[in-house]
N, C-alpha and C positions, 0 to 999 in steps of 0.2 A: 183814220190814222194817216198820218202825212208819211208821206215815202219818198227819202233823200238824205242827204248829211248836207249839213250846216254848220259854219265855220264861221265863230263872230272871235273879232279881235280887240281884246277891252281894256283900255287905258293905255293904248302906244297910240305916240304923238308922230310917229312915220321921219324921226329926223334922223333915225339914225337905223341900217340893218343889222349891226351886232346888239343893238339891244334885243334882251329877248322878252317878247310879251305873250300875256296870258291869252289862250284865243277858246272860247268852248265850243263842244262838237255836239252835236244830235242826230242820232240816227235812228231808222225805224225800220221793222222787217221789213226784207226783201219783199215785191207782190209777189213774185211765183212761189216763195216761200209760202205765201199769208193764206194764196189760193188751196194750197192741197192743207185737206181738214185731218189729214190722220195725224198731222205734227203737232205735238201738244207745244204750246209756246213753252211751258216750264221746264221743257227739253233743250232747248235753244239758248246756243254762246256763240258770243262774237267776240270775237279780236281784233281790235283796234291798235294801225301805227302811225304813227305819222311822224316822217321822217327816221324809219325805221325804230323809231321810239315804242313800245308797249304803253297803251295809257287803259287804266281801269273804266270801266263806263257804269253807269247806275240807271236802272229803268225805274219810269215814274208809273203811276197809274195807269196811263194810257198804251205803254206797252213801249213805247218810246225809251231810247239811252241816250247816257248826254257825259260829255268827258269833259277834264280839263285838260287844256295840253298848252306845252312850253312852244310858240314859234317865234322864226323871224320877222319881223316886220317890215312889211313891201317887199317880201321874199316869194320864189313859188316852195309850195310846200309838197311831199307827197303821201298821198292819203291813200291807206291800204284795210280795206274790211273783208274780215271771214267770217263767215255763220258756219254755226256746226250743230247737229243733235245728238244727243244720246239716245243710240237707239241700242236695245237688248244689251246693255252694257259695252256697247263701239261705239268710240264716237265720230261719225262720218260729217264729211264737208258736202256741203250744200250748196253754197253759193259766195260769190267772191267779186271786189273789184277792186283795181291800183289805178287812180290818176293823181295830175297834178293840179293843184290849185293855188290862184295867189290871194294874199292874204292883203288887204288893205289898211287904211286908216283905221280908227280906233271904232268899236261898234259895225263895221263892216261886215256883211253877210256875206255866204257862200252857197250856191245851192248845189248838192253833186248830185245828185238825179238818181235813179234807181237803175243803172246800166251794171248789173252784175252777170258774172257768167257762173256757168253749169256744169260745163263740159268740158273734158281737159282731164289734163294727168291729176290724180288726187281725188276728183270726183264721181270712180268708180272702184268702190272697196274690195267690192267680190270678182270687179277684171269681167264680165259677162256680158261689156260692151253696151251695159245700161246705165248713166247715171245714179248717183244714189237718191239726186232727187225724182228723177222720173220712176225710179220703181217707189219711192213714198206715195208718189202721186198715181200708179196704176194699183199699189197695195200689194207689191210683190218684195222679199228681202233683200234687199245692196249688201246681205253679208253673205248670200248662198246662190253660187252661179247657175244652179240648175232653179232654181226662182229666179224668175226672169218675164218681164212683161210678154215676150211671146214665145213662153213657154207653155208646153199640153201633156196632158198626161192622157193615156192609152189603157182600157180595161181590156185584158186580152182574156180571151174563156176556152178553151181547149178541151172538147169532147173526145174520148179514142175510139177508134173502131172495134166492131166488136170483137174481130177475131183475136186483138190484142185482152178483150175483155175476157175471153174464152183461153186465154193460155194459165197452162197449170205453171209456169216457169218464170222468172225472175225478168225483167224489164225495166230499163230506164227510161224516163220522159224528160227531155233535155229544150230550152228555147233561147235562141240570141234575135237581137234585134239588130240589124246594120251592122252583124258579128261582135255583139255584146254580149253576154251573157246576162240569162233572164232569169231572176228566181223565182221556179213557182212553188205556187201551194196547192196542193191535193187535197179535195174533197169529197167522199162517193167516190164516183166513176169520173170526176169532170178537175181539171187542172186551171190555176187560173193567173194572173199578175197583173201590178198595175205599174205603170211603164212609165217613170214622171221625165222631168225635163225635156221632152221634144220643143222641137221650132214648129210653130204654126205655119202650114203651110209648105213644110219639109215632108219626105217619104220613110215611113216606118216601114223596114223590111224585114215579116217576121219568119223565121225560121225553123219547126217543132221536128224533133226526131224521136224516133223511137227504136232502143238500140238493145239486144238481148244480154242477160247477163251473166248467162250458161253459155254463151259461145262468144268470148273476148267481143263482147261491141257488137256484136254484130248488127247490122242495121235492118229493122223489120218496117219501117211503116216513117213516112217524111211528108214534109206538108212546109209550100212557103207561100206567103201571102204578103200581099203590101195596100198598105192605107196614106191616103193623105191623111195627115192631122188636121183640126182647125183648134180655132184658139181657144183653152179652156178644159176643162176636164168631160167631157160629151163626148168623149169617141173610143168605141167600144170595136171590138174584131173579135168576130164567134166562128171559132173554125170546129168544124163536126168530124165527128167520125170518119163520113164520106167523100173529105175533102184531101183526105191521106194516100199519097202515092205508096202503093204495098207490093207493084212488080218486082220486087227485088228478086233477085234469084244467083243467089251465091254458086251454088254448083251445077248451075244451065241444065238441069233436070226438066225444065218447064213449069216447074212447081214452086212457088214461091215460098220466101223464107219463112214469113209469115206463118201460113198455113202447114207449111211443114213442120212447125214448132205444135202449132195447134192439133193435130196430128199424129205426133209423136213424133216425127221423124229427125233424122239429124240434117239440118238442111244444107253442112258443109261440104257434106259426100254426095257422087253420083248416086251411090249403091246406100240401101239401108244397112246391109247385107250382103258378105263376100261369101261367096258357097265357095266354101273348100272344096277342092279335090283327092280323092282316094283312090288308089290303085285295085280295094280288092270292096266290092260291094258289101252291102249286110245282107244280113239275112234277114228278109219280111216275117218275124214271125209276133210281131208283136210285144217282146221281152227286152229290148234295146242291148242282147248278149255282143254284140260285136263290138269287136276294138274300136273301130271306126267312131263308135258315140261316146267312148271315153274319154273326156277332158273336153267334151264338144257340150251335152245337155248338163245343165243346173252348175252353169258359173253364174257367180255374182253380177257379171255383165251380160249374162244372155238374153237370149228373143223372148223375157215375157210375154203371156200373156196378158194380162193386167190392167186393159183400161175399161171402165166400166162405161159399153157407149148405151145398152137399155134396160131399162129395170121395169119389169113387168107387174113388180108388186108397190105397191106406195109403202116408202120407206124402208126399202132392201138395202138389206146391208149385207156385203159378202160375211159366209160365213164364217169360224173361226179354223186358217189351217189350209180354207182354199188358195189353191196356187196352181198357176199352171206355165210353162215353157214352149217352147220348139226349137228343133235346128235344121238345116237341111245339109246335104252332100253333094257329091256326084264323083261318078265316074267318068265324065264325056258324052254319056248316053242315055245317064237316065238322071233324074231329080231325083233322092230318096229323104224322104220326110218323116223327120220322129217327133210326134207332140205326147205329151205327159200332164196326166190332170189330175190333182190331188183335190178328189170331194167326199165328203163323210157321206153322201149319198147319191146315188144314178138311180134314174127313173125312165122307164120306155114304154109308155102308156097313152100315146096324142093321138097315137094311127098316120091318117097323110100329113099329120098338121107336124110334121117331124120337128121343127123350132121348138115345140113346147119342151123337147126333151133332151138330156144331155147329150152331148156328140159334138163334132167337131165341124168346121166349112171350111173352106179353101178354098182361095182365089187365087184366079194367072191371067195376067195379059200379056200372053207372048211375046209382043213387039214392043211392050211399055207405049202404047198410045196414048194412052189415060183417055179416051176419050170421055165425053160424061155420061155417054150411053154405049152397051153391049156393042159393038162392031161387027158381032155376028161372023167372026174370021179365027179370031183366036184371045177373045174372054172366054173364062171358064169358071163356074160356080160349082163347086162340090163339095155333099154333104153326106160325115159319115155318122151314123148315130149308134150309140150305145145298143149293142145286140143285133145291129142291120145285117145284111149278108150281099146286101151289095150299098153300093154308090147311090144315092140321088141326086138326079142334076137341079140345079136354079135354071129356075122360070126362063131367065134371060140367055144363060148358059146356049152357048152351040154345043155338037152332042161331045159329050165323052172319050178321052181316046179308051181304045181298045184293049190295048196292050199294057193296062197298070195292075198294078198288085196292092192289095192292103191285108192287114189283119190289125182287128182294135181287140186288146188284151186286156180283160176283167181282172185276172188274177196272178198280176207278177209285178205291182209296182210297190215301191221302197218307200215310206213316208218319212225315214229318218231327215228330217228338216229342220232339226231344231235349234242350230245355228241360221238356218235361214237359207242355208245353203242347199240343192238337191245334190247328193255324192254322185261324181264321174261313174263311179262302179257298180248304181244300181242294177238290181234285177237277177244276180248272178245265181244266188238258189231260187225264182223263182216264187219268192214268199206273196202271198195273198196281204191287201192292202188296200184302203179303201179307194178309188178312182181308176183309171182307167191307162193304157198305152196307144199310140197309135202306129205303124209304121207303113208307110205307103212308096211306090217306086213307080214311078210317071215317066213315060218316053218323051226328051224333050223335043226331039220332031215332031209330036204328034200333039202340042201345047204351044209351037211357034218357037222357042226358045234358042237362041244362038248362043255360042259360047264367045263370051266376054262380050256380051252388049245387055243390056241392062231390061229387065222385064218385071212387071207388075205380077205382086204376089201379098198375098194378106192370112194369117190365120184366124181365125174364131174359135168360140166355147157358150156354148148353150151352157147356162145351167139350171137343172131344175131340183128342187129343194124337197118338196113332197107332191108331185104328181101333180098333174093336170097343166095349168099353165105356166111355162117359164118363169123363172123370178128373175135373171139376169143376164147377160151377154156381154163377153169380154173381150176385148182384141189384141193384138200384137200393133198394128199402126192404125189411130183412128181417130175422131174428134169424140171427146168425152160429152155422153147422150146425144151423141147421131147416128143409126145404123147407117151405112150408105153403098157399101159395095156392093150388092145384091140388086142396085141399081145402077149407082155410077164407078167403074173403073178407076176414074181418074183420081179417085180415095186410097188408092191402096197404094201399099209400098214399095218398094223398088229393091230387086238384088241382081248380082253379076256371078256369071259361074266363069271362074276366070280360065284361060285358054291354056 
């Protein structure tokens, strides 16, 4: 195929330039056209002027178009071609060129060469700084800016850690790329997105949060990463579990947000737990008769017991009705502790192995060191079981103070629960009921404890169902199926006896 315009002038005798004579045009694709194969030809118009004139053109066999057209003769003329294709129903410009030519005696040839251009206002549909013939020619769209010859798309994969995989509570998983926002998709445990229009060669900055949904936003777990891209779709960013910054620590406790979700605990406050103050002590008797625990045990928002961290038996399921609380007090002088355990059955049959059996433990780190092991100064492990007649200390435990009080009560607790609620005013006749009371009074000099600074404390509940070994164990703050205070301190939870 011949590549040019041609301009013959047929039957003017050159004597006069207001005559106007017939001259025919031929023209043939553009080559950079003809080069790129994804253009079907039967997609392709041209427009032809000459001399701002419109003239129809007709292609022959060959692929070739040929016009008639009205000129001056021995005039210069000017000759203007446009190619265009229909492409996905737009029809975009391609390529183009204006000169001038003059027109000779009769039969006279002209040859205009193939000098079209490309680039330029018009020649780029979608504005992305690509012509629309070079994304024909790289195989990318001239109608969609984010297709784009060096454009890349990014497979991003988002594993979470596990402590977020271990929370019982509501979380978002949020991602921007160079502060774009990312939409992902959840699958299992793993989040994912594919990131299109990057520049090859440009930096993907990506960003993942992880933000609670029980305490406005809060922020548990962040991760930012950054890739070059290269050209193409081949570039993938796997970020893991363990690549997530999770220091966070909302209320400078030392304990992170994180974990303190995982935990139970509320991670906005220093204190899990404000111990009130009371001006007239109770009395340890085991019955919870004093004012003092009226309006304090079995609100809707009290110290559960409640989270199941061991299960002894495959396939324990708390009973039906079991329930259990705490609260504690003070006077300035001593911690007084009432737990309350509603079980349709107590068992005290283990001998030393005291855990198999129902009863109660209690932890204190007087100074809130949380350290991860006993400190041997002031951790304290104490356990009181169903029928005992004294205290057993944990293994780890330094010794006991001296000077505490308990009585655990068989036969005065109130079951009436059946709004769900335990009444402020149990115990007051005394009535027999299945499970158990506890009430203990602890010298806080003599467990480390200052008034108004913040100290490590945990309750427990063994429970056993029919004798011999435990079925379950329940806590106040703890991760769900981990024992861990009985080891590490730094599990338990935090309260303040305010000054």
């Amino acid at each position: 195929m011949v590549s040019g315009v041609f301009l013959f002038c047929l039957g003017c005798d050159g004597s006069s330039t207001s005559t106007a004579s017939v001259a025919g045009i031929q023209l043939s694709v553009p080559a950079k056209i003809r080069q790129v194969s994804a253009i079907d030809p039967a997609q392709l118009s041209v427009e032809l002027k000459v001399n701002n004139r419109t003239y129809v053109t007709t292609a022959d066999a060959s692929g070739n178009r040929t016009a008639t057209v009205m000129v001056a003769p021995g005039a210069e003329s000017t000759v203007s071609v446009s190619w265009t294709e229909m492409f996905e129903g737009t029809r975009i410009k391609l390529a183009e060129q204006t000169l001038s030519t003059f027109v000779g005696d009769s039969g006279a040839e002209v040859t205009i060469g193939d000098a079209y251009i490309t680039q330029g206002d018009g020649f780029d549909t979608d504005r992305d700084g690509y012509s629309n013939l070079d994304e024909r020619n790289q195989g990318t769209s001239p109608l969609e800016d984010s297709d784009r010859p060096d454009a890349s798309t990014l497979s991003l994969q988002v594993l979470l850690p596990d402590d977020v995989l271990a929370l019982q509570l509501g979380y978002t998983v949020t991602a921007t790329n160079n502060g774009s926002a990312v939409v992902l998709q959840k699958s299992d445990n793993e989040y994912s997105a594919t990131i299109t229009g990057l520049v090859a060669g440009a930096t993907a900055d990506i960003a993942v949060n992880i933000d609670s949904l029980d305490y406005a936003g809060l922020p548990l777990a962040t991760v930012q990463r950054s890739i070059t891209v290269a050209q193409g779709t081949n570039n993938t960013l796997a970020i893991n579990g363990t690549d997530f910054i999770t220091n966070l620590d909302a209320d400078s406790d030392g304990d992170t947000n994180l974990r303190e979700l995982v935990r139970g605990r509320n991670p906005t406050l220093l204190a899990d737990f404000m111990v009130p103050r009371v001006a007239t002590p109770p009395l340890i008797d085991g019955r919870f008769s004093d004012p003092v625990w009226r309006g304090t045990l079995g609100q809707t928002d009290g110290l559960l017991i409640n989270r199941l961290i061991s299960a002894d038996e495959t396939g324990f399921e708390p009973q039906d009705g079991l329930r259990s609380d705490w609260v504690a007090v003070s006077d300035g002088e001593y911690l007084y502790v009432a737990v309350r355990v509603l079980d349709s059955a107590t068992h005290f049959d283990s001998g030393v192995e005291w855990w198999k059996d129902d009863g109660v433990e209690l932890f204190f780190d007087g100074d809130n060191s949380k350290l991860p092991d006993y400190d041997g100064v002031n951790d304290f492990h104490m356990n009181i079981r169903v029928q005992d007649l004294a205290l057993i200390r944990g293994a780890r435990s330094v010794e006991l103070p001296s000077n505490l009080l308990f009585e655990l009560s068989t036969d005065g607790f109130d079951s009436d629960i059946s709004s769900g609620v335990f009444p402020s005013d149990i115990n007051q006749d005394g009535a027999t009921d299945t499970g158990f009371n506890l009430e203990i009074s602890i010298p806080l000099a003599e467990i480390g404890v200052t008034l108004n600074q913040p100290f490590g404390i945990n309750v427990h509940f063994n429970d056993d169902d029919n004798g011999g070994d435990r079925d379950g164990k329940f806590v106040w703050i703890g991760e769900l199926g981990l024992d861990r205070d009985y080891l590490d301190p730094s599990s338990m939870g935090t309260a303040v006896i305010s000054n």
